[in-house]
C-alpha positions in Angstrom: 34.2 21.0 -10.8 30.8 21.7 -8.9 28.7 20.6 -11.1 29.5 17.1 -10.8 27.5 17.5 -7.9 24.5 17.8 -10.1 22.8 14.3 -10.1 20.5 15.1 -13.5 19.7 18.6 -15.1 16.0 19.2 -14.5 15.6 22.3 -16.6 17.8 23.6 -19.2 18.7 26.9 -19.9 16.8 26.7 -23.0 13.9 25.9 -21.4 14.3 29.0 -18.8 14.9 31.1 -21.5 11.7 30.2 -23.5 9.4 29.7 -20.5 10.5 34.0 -19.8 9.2 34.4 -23.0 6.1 33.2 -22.3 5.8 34.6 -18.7 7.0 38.2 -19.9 4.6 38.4 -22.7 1.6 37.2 -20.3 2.8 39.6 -17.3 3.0 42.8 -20.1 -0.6 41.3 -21.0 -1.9 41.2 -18.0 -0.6 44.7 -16.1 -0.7 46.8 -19.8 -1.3 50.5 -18.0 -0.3 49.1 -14.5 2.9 50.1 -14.3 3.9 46.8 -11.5 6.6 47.1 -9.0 8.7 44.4 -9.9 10.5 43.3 -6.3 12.6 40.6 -6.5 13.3 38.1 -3.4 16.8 37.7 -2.9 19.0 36.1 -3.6 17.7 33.2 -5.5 15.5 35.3 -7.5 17.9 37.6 -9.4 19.3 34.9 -12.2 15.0 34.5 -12.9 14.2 38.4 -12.7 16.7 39.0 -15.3 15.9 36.5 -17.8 12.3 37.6 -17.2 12.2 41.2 -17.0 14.1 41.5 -20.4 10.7 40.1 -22.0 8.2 42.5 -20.3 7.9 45.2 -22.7 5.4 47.7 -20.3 6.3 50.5 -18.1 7.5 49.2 -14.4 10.1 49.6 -11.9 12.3 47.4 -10.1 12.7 46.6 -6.4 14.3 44.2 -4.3 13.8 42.5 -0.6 15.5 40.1 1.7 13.9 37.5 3.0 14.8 34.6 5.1 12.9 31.7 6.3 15.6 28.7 6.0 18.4 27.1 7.8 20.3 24.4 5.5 17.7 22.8 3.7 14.9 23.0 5.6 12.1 26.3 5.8 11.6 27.5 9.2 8.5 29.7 8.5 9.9 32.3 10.7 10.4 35.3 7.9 12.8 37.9 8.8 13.2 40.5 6.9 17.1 41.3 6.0 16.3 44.2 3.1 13.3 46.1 2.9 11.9 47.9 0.1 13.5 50.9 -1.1 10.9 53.1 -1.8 7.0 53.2 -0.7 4.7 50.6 -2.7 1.1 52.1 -1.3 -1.5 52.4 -4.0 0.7 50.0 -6.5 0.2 47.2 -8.2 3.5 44.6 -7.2 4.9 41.8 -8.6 6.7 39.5 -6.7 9.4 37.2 -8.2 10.4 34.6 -6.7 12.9 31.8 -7.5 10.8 28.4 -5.8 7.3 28.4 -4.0 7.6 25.4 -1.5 6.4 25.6 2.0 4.4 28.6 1.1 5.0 30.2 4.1 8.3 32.6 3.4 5.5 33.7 0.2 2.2 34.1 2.3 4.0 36.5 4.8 5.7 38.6 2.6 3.0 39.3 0.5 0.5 40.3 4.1 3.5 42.3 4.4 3.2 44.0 1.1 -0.6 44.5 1.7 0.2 45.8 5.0 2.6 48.6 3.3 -0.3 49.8 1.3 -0.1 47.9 -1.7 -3.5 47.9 -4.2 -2.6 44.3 -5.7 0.2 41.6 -5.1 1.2 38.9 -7.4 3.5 36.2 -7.3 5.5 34.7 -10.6 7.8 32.3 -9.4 10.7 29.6 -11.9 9.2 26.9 -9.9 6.5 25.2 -7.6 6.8 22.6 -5.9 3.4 21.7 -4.5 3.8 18.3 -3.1 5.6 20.4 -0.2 2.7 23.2 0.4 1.8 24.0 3.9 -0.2 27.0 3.3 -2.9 27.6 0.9 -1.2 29.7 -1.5 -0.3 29.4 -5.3 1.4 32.2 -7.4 -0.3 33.8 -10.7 2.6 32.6 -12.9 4.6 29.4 -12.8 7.6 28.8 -14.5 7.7 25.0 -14.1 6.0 22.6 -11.6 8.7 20.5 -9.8 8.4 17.5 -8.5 10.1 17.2 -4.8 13.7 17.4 -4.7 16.7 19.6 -4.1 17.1 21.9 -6.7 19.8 24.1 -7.3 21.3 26.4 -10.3 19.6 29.2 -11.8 19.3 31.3 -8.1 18.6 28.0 -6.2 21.3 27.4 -3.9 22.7 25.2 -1.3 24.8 26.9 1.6 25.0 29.6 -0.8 26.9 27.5 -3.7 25.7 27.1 -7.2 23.5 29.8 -7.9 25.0 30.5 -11.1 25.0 27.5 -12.7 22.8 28.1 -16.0 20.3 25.6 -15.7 18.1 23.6 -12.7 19.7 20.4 -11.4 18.8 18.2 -8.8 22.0 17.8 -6.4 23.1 15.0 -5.1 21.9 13.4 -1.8 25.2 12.9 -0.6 26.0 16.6 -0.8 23.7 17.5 1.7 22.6 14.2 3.6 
């Protein structure tokens, strides 16, 4: 099975699931009379954006965008946009969910690309952050749950597109991708 690729389970599901909690009731908090477009970075994000977005209990609408900045397991910081928005975002206050902030970079230029569309405020609420590999001086608003460096999958963290669906974050084994 391909979770006995899984070296140790970082985060359990339980955890995910309570951490949203928290998150969703801060977020409704924090844009009460906002109305947020919620955009979701795909792929990784989706498994995240619906655990979260079932604990936000204010008025907002849902968008998604393709993004990619990574070729096997390392970040390029080249972002090229496979999905754009759906609708027009100028004059609205976004929210960006993302699945891991790492480099920083694939974050800092979609959100100048947001502001660049016309958006009045972007935010950032990301699972995890994993600040030991920061490039760029950037930090999202919300945080899940700081990581410590290493390659995570499950949860919409993947490897060559494999394992996004497992229900919790594991750390996968060197050998699988070394």
């Amino acid at each position: 099975m391909f979770a006995d690729n899984v070296e140790k389970v970082l985060i359990s599901e339980e955890e995910i699931v309570s951490r949203c909690k928290e998150l969703g009731a801060q977020i409704s908090k924090d844009y009460e009379g906002k109305d947020p477009i919620i955009i979701g970075l795909l792929k990784g994000s989706v498994p995240f954006m619906a655990e979260l977005i079932k604990n936000i209990t204010i008025d907002c609408e849902m968008e998604f965008m393709a993004v990619s900045s990574y070729s096997g397991v390392e970040s390029m910081g080249d972002v090229k946009i496979v999905k754009d928005l759906d609708r027009s975002i100028k004059g609205e206050n976004v929210l960006i969910v993302e699945d891991i902030v790492d480099t920083g970079k694939t974050l800092e230029k979609v959100k100048e690309l947001l502001y660049s569309k016309g958006a009045k405020s972007v935010k950032v609420v990301s699972l995890l952050d994993k600040p030991s590999r920061r490039i760029v001086d950037i930090e999202a608003e919300y945080v899940g749950f700081s990581i410590p460096d290493a390659f995570v999958i499950g949860f919409g963290l993947d490897f060559n597109q494999k394992y996004r669906n497992l229900p919790f974050v594991g750390v996968l084994k060197e050998e699988c991708y070394k």
